[in-house]
TORVOTOR-614659 format. One line per 4 residues: number of its first residue (from 1); their letters; for each residue x, y, z of C-alpha. Coordinates in Angstrom, 3 decimals, decimal comma. Example, Ala and Ser with C-alpha at 12.3 -4.5 7.8 and 13.67 -1.06 7.14 Angstrom:
1) as) 12,300:-4,500:7,800  13,670:-1,060:7,140
***
This chain:
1) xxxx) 17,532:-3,807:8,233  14,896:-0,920:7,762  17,132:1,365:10,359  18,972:3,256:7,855
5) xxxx) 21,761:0,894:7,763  21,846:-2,741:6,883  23,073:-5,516:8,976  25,089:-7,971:6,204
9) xxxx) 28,367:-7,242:4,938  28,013:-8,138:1,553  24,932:-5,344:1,016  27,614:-2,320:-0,138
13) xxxx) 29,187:-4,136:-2,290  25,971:-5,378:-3,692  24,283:-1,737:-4,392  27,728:-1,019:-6,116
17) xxxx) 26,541:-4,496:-8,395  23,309:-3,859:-9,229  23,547:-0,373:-11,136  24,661:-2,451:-13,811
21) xxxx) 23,445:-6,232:-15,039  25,224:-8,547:-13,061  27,045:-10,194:-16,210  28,485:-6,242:-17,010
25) xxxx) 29,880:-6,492:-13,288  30,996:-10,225:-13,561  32,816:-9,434:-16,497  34,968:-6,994:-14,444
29) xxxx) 35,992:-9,869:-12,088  39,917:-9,611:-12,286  40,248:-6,099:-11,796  38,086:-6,414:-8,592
33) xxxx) 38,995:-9,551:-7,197  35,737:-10,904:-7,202  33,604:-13,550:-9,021  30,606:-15,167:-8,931
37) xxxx) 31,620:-17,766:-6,808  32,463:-15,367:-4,055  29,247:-13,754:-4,114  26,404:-16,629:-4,440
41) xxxx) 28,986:-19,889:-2,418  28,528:-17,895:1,339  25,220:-16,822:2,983  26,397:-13,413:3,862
45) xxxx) 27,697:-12,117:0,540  24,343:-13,936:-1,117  21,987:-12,063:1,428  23,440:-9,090:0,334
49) xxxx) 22,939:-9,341:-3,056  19,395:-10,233:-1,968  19,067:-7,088:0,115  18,919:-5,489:-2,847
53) xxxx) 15,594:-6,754:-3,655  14,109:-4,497:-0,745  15,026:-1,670:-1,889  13,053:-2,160:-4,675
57) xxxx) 9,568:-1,277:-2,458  8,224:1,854:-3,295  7,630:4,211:-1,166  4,568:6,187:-2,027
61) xxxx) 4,848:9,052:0,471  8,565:10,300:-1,028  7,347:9,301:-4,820  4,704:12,016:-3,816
65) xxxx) 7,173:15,023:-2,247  6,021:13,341:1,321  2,035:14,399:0,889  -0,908:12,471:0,806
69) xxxx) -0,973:13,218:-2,711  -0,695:9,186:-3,357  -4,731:8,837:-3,141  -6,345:9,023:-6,219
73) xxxx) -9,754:7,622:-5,885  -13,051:9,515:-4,097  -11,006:10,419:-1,228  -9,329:13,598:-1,433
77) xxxx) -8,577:16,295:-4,031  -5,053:17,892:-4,026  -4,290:21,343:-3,988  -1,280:20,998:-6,328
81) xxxx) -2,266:20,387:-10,099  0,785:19,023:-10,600  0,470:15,858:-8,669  -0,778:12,323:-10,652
85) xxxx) -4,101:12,643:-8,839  -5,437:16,131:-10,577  -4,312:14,303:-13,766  -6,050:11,255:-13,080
89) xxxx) -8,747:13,322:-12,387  -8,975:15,039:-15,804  -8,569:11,398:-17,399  -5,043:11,918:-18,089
93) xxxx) -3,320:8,625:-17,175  -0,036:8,980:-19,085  0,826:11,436:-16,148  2,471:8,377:-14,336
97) xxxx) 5,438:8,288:-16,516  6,112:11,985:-17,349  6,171:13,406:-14,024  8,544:13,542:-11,105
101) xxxx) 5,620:13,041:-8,687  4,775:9,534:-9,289  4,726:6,059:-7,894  4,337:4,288:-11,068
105) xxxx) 7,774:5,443:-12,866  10,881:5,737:-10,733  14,596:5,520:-11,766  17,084:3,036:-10,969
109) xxxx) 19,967:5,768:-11,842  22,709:5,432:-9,203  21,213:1,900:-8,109  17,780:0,925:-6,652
113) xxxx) 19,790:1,539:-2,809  18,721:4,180:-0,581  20,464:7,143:-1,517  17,942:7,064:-4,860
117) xxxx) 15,787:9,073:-3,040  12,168:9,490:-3,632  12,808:7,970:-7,149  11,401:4,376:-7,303
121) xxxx) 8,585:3,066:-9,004  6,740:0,091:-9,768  7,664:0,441:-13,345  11,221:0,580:-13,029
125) xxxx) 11,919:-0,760:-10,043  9,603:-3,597:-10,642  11,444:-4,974:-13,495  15,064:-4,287:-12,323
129) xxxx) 13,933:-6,600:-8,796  12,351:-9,399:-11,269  15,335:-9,446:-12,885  17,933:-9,561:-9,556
133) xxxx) 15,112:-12,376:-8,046  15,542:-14,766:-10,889  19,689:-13,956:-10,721  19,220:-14,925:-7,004
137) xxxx) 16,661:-18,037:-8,156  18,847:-19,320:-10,314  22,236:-19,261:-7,979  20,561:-20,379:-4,858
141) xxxx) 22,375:-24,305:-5,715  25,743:-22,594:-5,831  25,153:-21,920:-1,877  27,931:-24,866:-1,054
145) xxxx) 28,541:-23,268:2,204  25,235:-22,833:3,040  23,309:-24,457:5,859  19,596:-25,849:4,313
149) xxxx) 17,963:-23,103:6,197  19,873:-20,422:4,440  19,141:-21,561:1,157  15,605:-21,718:2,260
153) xxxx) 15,688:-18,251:3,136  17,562:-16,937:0,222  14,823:-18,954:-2,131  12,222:-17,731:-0,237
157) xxxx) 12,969:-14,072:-0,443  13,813:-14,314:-4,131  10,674:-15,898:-4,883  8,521:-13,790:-2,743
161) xxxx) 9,727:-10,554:-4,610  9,121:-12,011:-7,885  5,539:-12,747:-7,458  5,272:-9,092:-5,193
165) xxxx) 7,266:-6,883:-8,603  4,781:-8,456:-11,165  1,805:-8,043:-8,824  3,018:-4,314:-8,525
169) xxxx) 2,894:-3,856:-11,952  0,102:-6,356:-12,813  -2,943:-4,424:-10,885  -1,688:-1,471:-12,191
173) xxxx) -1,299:-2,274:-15,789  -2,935:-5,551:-16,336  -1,655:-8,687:-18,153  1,699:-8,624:-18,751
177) xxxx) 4,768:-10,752:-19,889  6,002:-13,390:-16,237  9,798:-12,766:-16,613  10,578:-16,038:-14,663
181) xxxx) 14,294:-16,382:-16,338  17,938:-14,804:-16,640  18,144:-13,305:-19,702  21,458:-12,890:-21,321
185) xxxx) 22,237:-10,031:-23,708  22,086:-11,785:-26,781  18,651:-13,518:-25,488  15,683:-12,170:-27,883
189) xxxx) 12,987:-10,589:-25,182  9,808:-11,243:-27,077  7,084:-13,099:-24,390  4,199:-12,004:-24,945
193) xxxx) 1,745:-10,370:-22,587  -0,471:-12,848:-20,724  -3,828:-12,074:-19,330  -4,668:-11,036:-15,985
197) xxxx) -5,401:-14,366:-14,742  -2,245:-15,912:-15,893  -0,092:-13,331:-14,780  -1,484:-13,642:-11,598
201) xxxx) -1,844:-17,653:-11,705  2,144:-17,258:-11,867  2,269:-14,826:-8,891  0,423:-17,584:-6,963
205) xxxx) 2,894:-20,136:-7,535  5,806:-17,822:-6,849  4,130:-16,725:-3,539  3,165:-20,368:-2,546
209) xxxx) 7,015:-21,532:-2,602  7,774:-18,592:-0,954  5,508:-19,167:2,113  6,784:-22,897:2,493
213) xxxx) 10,381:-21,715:2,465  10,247:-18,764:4,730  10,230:-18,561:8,591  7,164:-18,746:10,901
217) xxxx) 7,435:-15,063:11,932  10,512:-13,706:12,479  14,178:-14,134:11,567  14,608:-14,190:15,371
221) xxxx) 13,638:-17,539:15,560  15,846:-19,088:13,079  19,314:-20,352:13,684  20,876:-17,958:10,419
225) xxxx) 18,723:-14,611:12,530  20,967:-15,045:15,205  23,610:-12,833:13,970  21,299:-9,825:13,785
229) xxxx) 19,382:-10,932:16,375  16,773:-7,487:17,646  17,553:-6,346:13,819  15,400:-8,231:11,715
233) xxxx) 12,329:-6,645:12,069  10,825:-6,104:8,604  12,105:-9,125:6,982  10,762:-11,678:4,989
237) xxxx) 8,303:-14,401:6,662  5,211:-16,471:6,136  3,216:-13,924:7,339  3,710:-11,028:4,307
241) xxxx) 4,344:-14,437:1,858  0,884:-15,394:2,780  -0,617:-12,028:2,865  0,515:-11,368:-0,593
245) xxxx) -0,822:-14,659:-2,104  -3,951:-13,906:-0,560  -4,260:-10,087:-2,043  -3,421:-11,486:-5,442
249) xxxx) -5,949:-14,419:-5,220  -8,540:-12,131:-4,399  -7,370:-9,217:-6,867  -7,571:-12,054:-9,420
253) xxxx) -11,009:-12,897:-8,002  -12,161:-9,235:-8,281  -15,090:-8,397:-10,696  -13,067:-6,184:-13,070
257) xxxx) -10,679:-8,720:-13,458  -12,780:-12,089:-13,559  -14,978:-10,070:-16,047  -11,744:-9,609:-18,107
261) xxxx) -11,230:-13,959:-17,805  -15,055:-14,917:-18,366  -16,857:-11,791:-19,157  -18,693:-12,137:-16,119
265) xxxx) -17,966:-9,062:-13,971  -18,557:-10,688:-10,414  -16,379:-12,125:-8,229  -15,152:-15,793:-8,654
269) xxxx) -16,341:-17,970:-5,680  -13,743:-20,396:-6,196  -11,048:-17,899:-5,658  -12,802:-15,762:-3,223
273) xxxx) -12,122:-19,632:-1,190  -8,553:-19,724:-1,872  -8,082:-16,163:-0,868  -9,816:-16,615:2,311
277) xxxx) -7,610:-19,598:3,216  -4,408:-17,553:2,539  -5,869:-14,759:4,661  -6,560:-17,393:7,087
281) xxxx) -2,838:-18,561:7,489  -1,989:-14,839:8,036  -4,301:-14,751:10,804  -3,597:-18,173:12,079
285) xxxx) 0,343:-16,756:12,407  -0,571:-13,996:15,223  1,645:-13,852:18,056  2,114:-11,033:19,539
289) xxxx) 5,415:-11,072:20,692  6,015:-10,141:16,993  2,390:-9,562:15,111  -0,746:-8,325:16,068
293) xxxx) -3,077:-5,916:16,236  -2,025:-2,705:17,484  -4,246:-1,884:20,628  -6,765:1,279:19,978
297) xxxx) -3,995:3,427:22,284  -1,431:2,924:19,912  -3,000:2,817:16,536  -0,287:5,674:15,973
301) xxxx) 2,156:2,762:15,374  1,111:1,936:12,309  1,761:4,989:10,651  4,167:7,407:12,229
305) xxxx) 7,181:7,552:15,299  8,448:10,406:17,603  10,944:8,350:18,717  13,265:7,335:15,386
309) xxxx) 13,809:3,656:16,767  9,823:2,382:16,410  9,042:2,618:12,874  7,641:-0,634:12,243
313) xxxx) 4,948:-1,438:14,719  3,528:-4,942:15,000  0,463:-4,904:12,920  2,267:-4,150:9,752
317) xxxx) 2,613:-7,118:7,785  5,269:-5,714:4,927  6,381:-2,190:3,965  8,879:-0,165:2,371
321) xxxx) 12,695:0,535:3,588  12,747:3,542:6,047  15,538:5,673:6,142  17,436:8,624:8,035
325) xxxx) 16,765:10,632:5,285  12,919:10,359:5,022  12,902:13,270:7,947  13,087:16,343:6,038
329) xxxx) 10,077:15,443:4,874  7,925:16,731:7,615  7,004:19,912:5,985  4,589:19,054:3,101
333) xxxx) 2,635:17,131:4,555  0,970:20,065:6,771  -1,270:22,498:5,815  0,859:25,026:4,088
337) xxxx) 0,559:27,891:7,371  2,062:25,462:9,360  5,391:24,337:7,404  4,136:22,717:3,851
341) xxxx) 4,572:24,198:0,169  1,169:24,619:-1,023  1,012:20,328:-1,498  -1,924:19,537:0,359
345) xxxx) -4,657:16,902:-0,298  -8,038:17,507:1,325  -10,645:14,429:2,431  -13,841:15,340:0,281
349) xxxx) -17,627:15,366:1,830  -18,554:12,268:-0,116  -15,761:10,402:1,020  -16,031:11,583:5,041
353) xxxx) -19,719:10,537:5,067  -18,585:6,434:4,665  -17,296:7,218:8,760  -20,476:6,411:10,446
357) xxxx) -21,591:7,135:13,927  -20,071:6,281:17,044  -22,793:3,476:17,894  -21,916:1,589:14,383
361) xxxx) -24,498:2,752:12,172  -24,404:3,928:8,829  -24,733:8,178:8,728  -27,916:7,126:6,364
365) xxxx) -29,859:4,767:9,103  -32,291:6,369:10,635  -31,363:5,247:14,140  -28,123:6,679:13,640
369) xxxx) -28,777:9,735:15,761  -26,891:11,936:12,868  -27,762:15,484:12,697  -26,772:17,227:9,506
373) xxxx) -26,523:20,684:11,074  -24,341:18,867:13,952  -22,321:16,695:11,378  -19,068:15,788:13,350
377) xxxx) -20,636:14,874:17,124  -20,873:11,424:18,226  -19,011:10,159:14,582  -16,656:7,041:14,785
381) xxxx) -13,509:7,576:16,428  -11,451:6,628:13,667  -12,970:9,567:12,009  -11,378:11,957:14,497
385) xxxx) -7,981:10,262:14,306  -7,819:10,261:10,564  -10,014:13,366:9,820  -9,297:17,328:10,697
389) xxxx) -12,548:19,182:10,840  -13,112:23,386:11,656  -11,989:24,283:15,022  -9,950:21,459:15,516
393) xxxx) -6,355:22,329:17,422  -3,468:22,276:15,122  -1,029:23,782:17,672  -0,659:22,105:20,651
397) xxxx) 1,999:24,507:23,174  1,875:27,867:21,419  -0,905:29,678:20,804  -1,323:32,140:17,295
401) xxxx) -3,680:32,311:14,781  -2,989:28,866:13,235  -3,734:27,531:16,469  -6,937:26,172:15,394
405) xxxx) -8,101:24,512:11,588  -10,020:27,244:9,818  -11,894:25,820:6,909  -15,115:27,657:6,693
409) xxxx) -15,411:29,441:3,345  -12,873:32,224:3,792  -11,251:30,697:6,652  -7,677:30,660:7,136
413) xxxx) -7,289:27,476:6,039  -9,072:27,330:3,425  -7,553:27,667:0,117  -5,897:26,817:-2,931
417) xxxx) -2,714:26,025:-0,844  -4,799:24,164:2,012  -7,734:22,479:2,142  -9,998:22,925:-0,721
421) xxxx) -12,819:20,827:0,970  -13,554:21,888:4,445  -11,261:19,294:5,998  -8,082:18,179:6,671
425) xxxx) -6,360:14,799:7,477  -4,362:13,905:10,440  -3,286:10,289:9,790  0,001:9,779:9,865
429) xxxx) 1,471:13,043:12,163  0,848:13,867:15,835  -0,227:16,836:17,169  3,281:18,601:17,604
433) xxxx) 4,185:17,475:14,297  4,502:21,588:12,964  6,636:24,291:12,508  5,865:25,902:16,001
437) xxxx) 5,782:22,982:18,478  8,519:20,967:16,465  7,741:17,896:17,653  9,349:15,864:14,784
441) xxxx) 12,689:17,128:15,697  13,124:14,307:17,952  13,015:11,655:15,386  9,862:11,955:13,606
445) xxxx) 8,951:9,211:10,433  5,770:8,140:9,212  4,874:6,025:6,588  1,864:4,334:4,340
449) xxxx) 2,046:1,056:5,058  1,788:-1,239:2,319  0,028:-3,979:4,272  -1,207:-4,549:7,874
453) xxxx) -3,343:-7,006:9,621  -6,252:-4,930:9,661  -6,212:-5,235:5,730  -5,536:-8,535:5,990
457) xxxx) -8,900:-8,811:8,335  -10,985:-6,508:5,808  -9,855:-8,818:2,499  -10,457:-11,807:4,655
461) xxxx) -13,735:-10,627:5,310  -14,572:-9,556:1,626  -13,436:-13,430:0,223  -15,423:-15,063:3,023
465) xxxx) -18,654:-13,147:1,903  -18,537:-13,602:-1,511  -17,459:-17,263:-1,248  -19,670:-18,663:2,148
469) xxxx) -21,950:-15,248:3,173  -21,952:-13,014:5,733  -22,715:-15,410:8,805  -21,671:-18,900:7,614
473) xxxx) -18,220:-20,931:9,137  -16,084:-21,103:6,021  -16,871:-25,321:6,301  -13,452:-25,800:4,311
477) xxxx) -11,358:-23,450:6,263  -10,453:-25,101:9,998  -10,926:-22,740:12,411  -11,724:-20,130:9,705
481) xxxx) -13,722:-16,732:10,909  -17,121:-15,766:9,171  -16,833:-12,869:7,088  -18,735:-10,657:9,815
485) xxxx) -16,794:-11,624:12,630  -13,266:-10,874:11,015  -14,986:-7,138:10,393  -16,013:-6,787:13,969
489) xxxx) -12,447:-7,530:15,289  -11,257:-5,040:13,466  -14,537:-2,399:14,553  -14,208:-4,158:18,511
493) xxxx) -10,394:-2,402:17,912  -11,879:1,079:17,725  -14,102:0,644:20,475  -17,034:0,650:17,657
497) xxxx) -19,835:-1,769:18,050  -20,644:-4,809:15,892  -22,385:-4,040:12,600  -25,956:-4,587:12,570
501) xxxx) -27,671:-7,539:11,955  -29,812:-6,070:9,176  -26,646:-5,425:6,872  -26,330:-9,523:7,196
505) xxxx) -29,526:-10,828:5,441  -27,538:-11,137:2,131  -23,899:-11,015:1,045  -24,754:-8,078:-1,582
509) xxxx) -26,219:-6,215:1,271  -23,058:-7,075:3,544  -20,511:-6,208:0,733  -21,478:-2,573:0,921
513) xxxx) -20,674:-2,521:4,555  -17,314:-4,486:4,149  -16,111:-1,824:0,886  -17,178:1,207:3,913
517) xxxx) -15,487:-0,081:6,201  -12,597:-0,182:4,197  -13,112:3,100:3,621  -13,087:3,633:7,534
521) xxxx) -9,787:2,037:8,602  -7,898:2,190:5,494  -8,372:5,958:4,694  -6,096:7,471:2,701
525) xxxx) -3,574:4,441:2,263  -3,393:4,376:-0,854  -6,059:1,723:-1,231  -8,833:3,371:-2,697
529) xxxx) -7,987:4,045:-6,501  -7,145:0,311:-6,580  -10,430:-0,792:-5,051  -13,017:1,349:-7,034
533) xxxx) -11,360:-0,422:-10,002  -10,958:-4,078:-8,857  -14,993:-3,771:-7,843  -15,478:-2,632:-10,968
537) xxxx) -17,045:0,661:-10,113  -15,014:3,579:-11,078  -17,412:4,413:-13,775  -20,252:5,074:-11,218
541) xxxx) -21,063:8,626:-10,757  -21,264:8,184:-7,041  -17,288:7,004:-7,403  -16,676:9,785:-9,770
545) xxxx) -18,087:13,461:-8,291  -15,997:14,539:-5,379  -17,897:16,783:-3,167  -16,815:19,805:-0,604
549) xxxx) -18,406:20,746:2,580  -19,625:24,307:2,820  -20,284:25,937:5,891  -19,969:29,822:7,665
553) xxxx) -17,459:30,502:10,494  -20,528:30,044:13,240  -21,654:27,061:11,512  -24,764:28,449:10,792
557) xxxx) -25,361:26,205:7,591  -24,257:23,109:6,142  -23,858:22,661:2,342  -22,465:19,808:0,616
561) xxxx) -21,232:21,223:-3,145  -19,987:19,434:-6,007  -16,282:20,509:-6,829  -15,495:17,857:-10,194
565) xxxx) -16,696:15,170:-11,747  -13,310:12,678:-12,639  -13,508:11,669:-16,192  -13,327:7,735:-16,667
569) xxxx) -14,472:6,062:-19,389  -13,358:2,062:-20,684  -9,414:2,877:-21,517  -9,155:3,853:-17,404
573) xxxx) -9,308:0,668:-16,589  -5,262:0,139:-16,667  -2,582:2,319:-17,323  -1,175:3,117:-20,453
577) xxxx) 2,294:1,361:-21,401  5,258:3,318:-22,759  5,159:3,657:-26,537  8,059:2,681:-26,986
581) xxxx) 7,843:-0,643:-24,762  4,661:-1,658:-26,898  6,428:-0,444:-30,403  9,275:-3,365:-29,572
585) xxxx) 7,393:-6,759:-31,044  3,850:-7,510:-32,050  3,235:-9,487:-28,944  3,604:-6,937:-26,477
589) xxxx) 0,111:-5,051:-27,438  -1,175:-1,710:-25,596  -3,464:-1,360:-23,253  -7,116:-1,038:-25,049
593) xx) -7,892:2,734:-26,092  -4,450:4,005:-25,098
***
């Protein structure tokens, strides 16, 4: 389904539907030949309609003009003013619906398919998928030709992307209006904004249907996946229904958002437990043949191909469509000497320094074995594969002067079109992925995933803490991990050791080392921004000043230097709404201070 080209019949005809409401196209019935009936009484026809719900999953790398300008937390700071991070950084949060550049808005112009290129947005796109979800919801009994199992499937996807668009737009926004019915046009479209819990209580129900009606782990193993049989990879199953319910238990669970419900800004225990147990089904659903973790050698997987064909690797548990056209955008995402326009988003010194050594300590321990004037010997290897530091080769056949990074002060490299920090990232394109060994000519992608196992380990991990401790056997989840050992699988990946026993004495003590090593393996996927605010931290200082790395072409001297301080006060909490959204009844209020 993700290869450019979709496997049911019925999905053409479908994207030609949905840029208009389904009654608009209904309407047009006898001039068309076709009616409802035709569309929601056979599977195929019905799955294509549901397609459509896909294409509704933002992409944050083209919403972005393919950089990894879709970070907006501690981690980087962008080159490009232009871009929602810089604006986010000056406090300016209406950016997300008044620029080009942004994940948050979108357009559904020319229909939500794949030739709306680099336009959708949880905003948009969110509601226009609720809506097609509860069209789909609300047919599923008219499937008379249907086998049980296709129904099931139909239901399952249609439910799954309801509860996914209003998560999208709930940890973004906050409380908002469930939209669990068809509205016709004469319908008055007045609910009024629930809180964050209730929203979310809704997007647990949704999710929970959706995991009992979906398959184990792959359409291949269903009687209806046998006509696309080797083509269903990145389809619906337990295993991203599951995922999802857990994310938005423990989201819900979060301190920003349980302070919200009981003015208590710590996490809730009790739903800490029920987000571990989802996690736990995710984990309990392994098999390799289909998911797993990627082994250390091809960790690559997970985020880019050289090869066109192997986009989705097995660890990722639900992304975004990929398509033929995504390759053009290559060029931005390098540092501009090498290909890019001037786009580029450089890892700061604060955020580098949460990669510890390679032995599994902290930088800060004192049997670390770092040396400040040494800074990047003996560090983590996922700091190498995610991290370009001076010297590093950026030109792998043909040698010139970009052949190696140059971000000392006055360095090459270093500048208001480069790096602006002393480093570069590396995450998601090989070595030959640059204008002078070419090696995405062959069928380069890459992609931010929007969840994989590893995350799914790391959120497992955080619930399990909060709710049982670092050490202790969830005693209500069979065969359940403790929250240190589901962090260690994920470390053991890497070839890094287990963390220390002194980070265990406490689960405040082992909930710094969990939110690191999130920082670790999920660098720069577009995690970040959404963490500092669910922990209810982004008003820290420490969260807030983003730091560069000075240093002399001989490396003579270290110095870390304060670039900005982000501006965040209460109102940054959530996004602003559109005025004009809010200005339609009383009950839809704004977001406090916007």
């Amino acid at each position: 389904m993700y290869k450019s080209t979709l496997k049911y019949v019925g999905v053409a005809l479908m994207g030609m539907i949905l840029t208009t409401s389904c009654e608009k196209y209904l309407d047009k019935a006898p001039e068309v030949n076709i009616t409802e009936q035709d569309v929601f009484s056979k599977f195929t026809s019905f799955q294509g309609f549901v397609e459509d719900l896909y294409q509704n999953v933002v992409d944050v790398t083209l919403c972005t003009d393919a950089t990894m300008n879709f970070n907006w937390g501690d981690d980087v700071i962008c080159s490009y003013q232009f871009m929602v991070g810089p604006s986010f950084e000056k406090g300016d949060y209406w950016i997300w619906q008044t620029t080009s550049r942004s994940p948050f808005n979108g357009t559904i112009s020319g229909g939500a398919t794949q030739t709306a290129k680099g336009t959708k947005g949880y905003w948009a796109n969110g509601w226009y998928g609720i809506r097609n979800a509860n069209i789909a919801i609300s047919n599923v009994n008219k499937l008379i030709a249907g086998t049980q199992e296709e129904r099931d499937l139909i239901a399952g996807q249609a439910y799954f992307f309801r509860g996914y668009l209003h998560f999208e737009i709930l940890r973004s926004w906050g409380g908002i209006p469930y939209i669990d019915t068809v509205f016709s046009p004469v319908d008055q479209l007045k609910r009024p904004r629930l809180s964050y819990r209730l929203t979310a209580d809704k997007i647990t129900a949704d999710l929970e249907k959706a995991a009992q009606l979906l398959p184990a782990v792959s359409w291949d193993q269903t009687v209806t996946g046998q006509t696309t049989l080797g083509n269903n990879s990145g389809r619906l199953t337990k295993f991203a229904a599951y995922g999802y319910l857990g994310k938005n238990l423990l989201y819900s669970a979060s301190p920003l958002m349980n302070g919200e419900a009981t003015g208590n800004f710590t996490y809730d225990v009790e739903l800490c437990k029920k987000a571990a147990a989802a996690f736990n089904e995710v984990i309990k659903l392994i098999d390799n043949n289909y998911f797993g973790l990627e082994a250390w050698a091809d960790y690559s997987k997970n985020f880019y191909s050289l090869t066109y064909n192997t986009m989705k690797g097995k660890e990722i548990v639900f992304s975004n469509p990929s398509y033929g056209y995504k390759r053009w955008n290559y060029g931005e995402q390098q540092i501009s000497y090498l290909g890019g326009w001037g786009t580029y988003a450089g890892p700061t010194q604060n955020y580098v320094e949460n990669f510890g050594m390679a032995n599994g300590l902290p930088l800060e321990n004192i049997a670390s074995g770092y040396d400040a004037s040494n800074p990047w010997i003996n560090r983590d290897p996922r700091f190498y594969y995610s991290v370009i530091v001076d010297r590093d080769r950026l030109i792998k056949n043909t040698a010139n002067i970009h052949t190696f990074a140059e971000f000392f002060i006055n360095g090459r490299h270093r500048n208001v079109s480069n790096s602006l920090t002393g480093y570069g990232h590396r995450k998601y394109q090989h070595l030959t992925c640059n204008s002078y060994d070419n090696g995405w000519g062959n069928g380069y992608f890459w992609e931010c995933p929007q969840m994989r196992l590893a995350d799914v380990y790391l959120m497992y991990a955080e619930a399990a803490n909060e709710a049982y401790g670092p050490t202790t056997v969830p005693p209500d989840i069979p065969g359940g991990l403790t929250a240190v050992a589901a962090i260690n699988v994920i470390r053991a990946r890497a070839g890094v050791p287990d963390v220390d026993a002194s980070y265990l004495t406490t689960k405040e003590d082992f909930r710094e080392q969990i939110r690191r090593e999130r920082a670790v393996e999920l660098a720069f996927e577009n995690h970040r921004w959404y963490d500092l605010r669910r922990w209810y931290v982004a008003q820290d200082l420490k969260y807030r000043e983003k730091y560069e790395l000075q240093y002399d072409q001989p490396h003579s001297y270290f110095k870390k230097n304060l670039v900005l301080t982000t501006v965040f006060d209460a109102k940054h909490w959530w996004l602003p709404f559109p005025v004009a959204q809010v200005s339609l009844y009383p009950g839809f209020k704004q977001n406090p201070g916007w």
